[in-house]
Steps between C-alpha positions, in 0.01 A plus 500: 500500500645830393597761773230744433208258488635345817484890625146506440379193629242555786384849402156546467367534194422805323112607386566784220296600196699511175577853508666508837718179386578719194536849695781320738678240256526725186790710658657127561524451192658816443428537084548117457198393262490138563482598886235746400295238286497214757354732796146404377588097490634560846157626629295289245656187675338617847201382613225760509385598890196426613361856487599580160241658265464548096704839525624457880743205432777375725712244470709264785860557394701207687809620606719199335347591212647860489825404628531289174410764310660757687848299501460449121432839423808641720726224369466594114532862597780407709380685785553394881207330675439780714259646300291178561411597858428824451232416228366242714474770813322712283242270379474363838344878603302535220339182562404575832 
């Protein structure tokens, strides 16, 4: 298991609409388009919550699941994993 997946194992998961995934990962991906395209097949692989609404839609991010992408993401970029918690600590508030 990779060092930033094993980081996020045991954090709670995140419940975030797609425009707060995209508001907090496209700065991630700093300009990088494949990043940029694969934010919505993130959140598409979430499960919906149980509240969400045609038009009020949230999604259950599981935080494996956006260490993966977050650790592929830095790697091609070549950027330190650092960045990883700090998007996660963000979404974490916004999905409060």
């Amino acid at each position: 298991m990779s060092e930033i997946v094993e980081r996020f194992r045991g954090m709670p998961p995140l419940m975030v609409s797609e425009a707060e995934l995209q508001s907090i990962l496209i700065p991630v991906t700093a300009g990088y388009p494949w990043g940029q395209g694969t934010i919505g097949d993130l959140y598409r692989m979430g499960a919906l919550t149980p509240d969400s609404t045609i038009g009020n839609e949230k999604r259950i991010i599981f935080p494996h699941m956006l260490a993966k992408w977050l650790e592929d993401v830095l790697a091609r970029q070549g950027r330190p994993l650092d960045g990883a918690a700090r998007a996660y600590n963000s979404l974490q508030e916004m999905s409060r």
